[in-house]
C-alpha positions in Angstrom: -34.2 -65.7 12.9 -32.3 -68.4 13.1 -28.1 -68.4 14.3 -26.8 -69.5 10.6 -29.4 -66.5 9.5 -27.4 -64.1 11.3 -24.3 -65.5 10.4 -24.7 -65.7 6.7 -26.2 -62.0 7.2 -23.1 -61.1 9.4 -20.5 -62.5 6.6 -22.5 -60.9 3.7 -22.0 -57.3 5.2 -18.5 -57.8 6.5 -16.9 -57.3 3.1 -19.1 -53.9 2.7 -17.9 -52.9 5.5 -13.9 -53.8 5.1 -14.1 -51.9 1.5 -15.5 -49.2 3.6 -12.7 -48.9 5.9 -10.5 -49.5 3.4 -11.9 -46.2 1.1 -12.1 -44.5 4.7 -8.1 -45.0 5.3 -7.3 -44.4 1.5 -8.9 -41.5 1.3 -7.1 -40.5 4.8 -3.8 -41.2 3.5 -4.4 -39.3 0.4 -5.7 -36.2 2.1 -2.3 -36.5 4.6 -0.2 -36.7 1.4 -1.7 -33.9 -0.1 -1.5 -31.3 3.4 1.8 -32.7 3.7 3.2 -31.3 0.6 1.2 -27.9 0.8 2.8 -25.1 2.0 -0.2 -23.9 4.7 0.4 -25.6 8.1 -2.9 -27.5 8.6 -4.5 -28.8 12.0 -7.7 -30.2 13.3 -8.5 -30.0 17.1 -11.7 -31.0 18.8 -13.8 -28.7 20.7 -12.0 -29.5 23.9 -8.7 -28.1 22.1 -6.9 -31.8 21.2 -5.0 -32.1 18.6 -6.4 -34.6 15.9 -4.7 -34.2 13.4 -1.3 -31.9 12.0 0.5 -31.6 9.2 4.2 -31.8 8.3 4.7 -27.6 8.1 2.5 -27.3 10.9 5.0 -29.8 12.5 8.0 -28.2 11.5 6.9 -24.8 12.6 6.7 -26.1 16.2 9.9 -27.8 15.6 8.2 -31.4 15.9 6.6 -34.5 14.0 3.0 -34.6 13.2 3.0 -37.7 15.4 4.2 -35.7 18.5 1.6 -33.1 18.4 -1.3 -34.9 17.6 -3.0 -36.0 20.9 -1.8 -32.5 22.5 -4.0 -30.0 23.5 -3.6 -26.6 21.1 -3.8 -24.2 24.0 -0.5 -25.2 25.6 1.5 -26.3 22.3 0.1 -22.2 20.8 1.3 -20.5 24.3 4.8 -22.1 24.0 5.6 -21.6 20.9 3.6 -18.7 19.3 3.0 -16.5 22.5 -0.4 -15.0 24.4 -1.2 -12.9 21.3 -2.0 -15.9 18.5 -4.2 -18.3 21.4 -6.0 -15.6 23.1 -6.7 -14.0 19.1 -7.7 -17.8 17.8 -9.9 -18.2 21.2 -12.1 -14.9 20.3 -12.5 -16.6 16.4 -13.4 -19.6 18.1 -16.4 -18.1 19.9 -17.8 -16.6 16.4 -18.3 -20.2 14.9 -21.5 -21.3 14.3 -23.8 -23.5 12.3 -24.7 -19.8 10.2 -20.9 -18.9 10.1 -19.0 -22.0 9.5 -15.9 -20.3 8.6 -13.6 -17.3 10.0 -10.8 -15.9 8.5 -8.6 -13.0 9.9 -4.8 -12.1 9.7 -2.1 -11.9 12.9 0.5 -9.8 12.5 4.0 -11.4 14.6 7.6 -10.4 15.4 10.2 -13.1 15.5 14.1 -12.6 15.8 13.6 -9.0 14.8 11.9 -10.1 11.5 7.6 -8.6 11.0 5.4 -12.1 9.7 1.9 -11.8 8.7 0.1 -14.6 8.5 -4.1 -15.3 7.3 -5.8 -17.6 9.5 -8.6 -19.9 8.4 -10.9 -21.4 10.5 -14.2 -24.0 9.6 -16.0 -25.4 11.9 -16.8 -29.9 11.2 -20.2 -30.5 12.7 -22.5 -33.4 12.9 -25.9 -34.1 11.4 -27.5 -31.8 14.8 -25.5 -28.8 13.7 -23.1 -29.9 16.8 -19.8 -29.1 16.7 -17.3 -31.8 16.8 -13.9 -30.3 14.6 -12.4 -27.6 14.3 -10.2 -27.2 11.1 -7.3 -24.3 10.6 -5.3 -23.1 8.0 -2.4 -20.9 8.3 -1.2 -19.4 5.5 2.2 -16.4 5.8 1.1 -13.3 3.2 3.9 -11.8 4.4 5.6 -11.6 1.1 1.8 -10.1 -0.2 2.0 -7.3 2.8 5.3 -6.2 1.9 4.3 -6.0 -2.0 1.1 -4.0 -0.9 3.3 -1.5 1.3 5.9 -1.4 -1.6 3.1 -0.4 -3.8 1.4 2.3 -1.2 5.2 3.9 -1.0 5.2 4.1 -4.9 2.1 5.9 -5.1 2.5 8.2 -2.6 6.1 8.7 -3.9 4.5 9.1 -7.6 2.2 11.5 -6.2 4.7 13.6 -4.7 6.5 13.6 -7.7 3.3 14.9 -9.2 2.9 17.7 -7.4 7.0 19.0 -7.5 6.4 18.6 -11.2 3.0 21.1 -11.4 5.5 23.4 -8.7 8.5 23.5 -11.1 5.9 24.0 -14.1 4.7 26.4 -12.4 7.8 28.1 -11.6 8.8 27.6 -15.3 5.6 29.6 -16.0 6.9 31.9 -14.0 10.1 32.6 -15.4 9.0 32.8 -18.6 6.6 35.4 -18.0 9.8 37.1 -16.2 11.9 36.8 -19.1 9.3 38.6 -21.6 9.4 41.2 -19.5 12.5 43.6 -20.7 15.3 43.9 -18.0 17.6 46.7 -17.5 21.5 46.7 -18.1 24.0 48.0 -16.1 24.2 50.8 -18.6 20.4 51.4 -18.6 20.2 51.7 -14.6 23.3 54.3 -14.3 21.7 56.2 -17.3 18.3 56.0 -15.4 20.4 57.2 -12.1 22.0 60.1 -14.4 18.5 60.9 -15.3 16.8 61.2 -12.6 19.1 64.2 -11.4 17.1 66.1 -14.3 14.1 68.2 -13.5 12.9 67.8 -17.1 11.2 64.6 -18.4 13.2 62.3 -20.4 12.2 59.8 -22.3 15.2 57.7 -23.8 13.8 55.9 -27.4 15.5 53.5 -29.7 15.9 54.1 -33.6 12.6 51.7 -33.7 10.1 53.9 -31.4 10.6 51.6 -28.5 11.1 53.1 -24.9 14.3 52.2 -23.5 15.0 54.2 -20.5 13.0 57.2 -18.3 13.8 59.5 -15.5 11.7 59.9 -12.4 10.4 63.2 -13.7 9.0 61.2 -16.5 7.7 58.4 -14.8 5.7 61.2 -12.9 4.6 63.0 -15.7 3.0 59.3 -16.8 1.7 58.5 -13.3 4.4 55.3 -14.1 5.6 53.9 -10.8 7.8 51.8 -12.3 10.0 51.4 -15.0 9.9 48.5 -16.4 6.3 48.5 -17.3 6.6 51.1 -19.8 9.6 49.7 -21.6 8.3 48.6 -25.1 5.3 50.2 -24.9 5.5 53.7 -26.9 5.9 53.9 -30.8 7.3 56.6 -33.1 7.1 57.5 -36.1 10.2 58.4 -37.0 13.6 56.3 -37.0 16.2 58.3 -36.2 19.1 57.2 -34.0 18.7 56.6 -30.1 17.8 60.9 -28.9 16.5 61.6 -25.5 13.4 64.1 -25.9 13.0 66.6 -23.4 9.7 67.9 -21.7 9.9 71.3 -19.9 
């Protein structure tokens, strides 16, 4: 092979290769415009824990550029500004990556200025054509607003099922009453008649014009092995209609 050979050879892939490059950074530049306006702070990191690559509300949440954090390592920028809990909970994640289980996704609950965050952590593993890996990639996304819906939700139904059951109480209180209320009560009149009454030795029986029983003495309770009164109001009929009498049993 001669030198012009490798020459023309050399200029005959160069342009291949600048168009490569040049899809390479376009498509970089698209896929930072695109994390950039999404709301999910994005970050890659090698295995060793630097920082390759952030974007802008990954950025802002540490209160820096993109260009200051990447180059950084992720241990040290995590344990300023998120605490021990969030590294030492995205280190055990780390160690469950593998070329069967690519991807990892849990949620870290956190407590800033008083104020409860919840937040759904993504991470895939980038590895090489030997199933080595060479990038880690993590997405952060808050569900904070999605917790407080679901707990909003579990307070509703368990306030809807406690509403429930006072309803079927007060129903059955209603049920209650009403079987109360069927039930004949005494006046004041009735009770100091029944007292007046029960001074007798005789049985009396005190009936209305219809045949129904109105009032009774001891004597005749006994006589009817009646313990109570009320019971056996309504419950006799006569054949005659004559006006209110009290009938007398030796």
């Amino acid at each position: 092979m001669t030198q012009n050979t490798t020459a023309l050879r050399f200029q005959s892939v160069q342009p291949i290769v600048q168009r490569a490059l040049q899809a390479l950074q376009l498509h970089g530049a698209r896929y930072a415009l695109l994390a950039d306006t999404h709301g999910d702070c994005i970050l890659r990191f090698l295995p060793d824990g630097k920082i390759t690559y952030a974007n802008l509300a990954f950025a802002q949440h540490c209160d820096r550029t993109p260009a200051e954090i990447v180059g950084q390592h992720l241990w040290s920028l995590l344990s300023r500004s998120d605490g021990a809990t969030v590294l030492e909970q995205l280190q055990l994640q780390l160690k469950k990556l593998s070329p069967k289980h690519r991807h990892q996704t849990y949620e870290l609950r956190s407590v800033r200025a008083g104020q409860v965050y919840w937040h759904e952590w993504r991470l895939s593993a980038l590895l090489n054509s030997r199933s080595q890996l060479v990038e880690v990639q993590v997405v952060v996304r808050d569900i904070t607003a999605q917790k407080q819906l679901a707990a909003a939700t579990q307070t509703t139904h368990l306030e809807q099922q406690q509403i429930t059951q006072l309803q079927a109480q007060v129903a059955q209180l209603q049920a209650q009453l009403k079987t109360q209320l069927k039930t004949p009560a005494q006046s004041p009149t009735d009770r100091f008649q029944e007292t007046i009454l029960d001074t007798l030795q005789e049985a009396v029986l005190i009936v209305q014009a219809d045949g129904q029983v109105r009032n009774s003495n001891l004597r005749a309770r006994e006589f009817w092995a009646i313990a109570k009164f009320s019971p056996c109001l309504g419950m006799w009929g006569w054949n005659w209609r004559p006006t209110s009498r009290a009938i007398r049993w030796p």
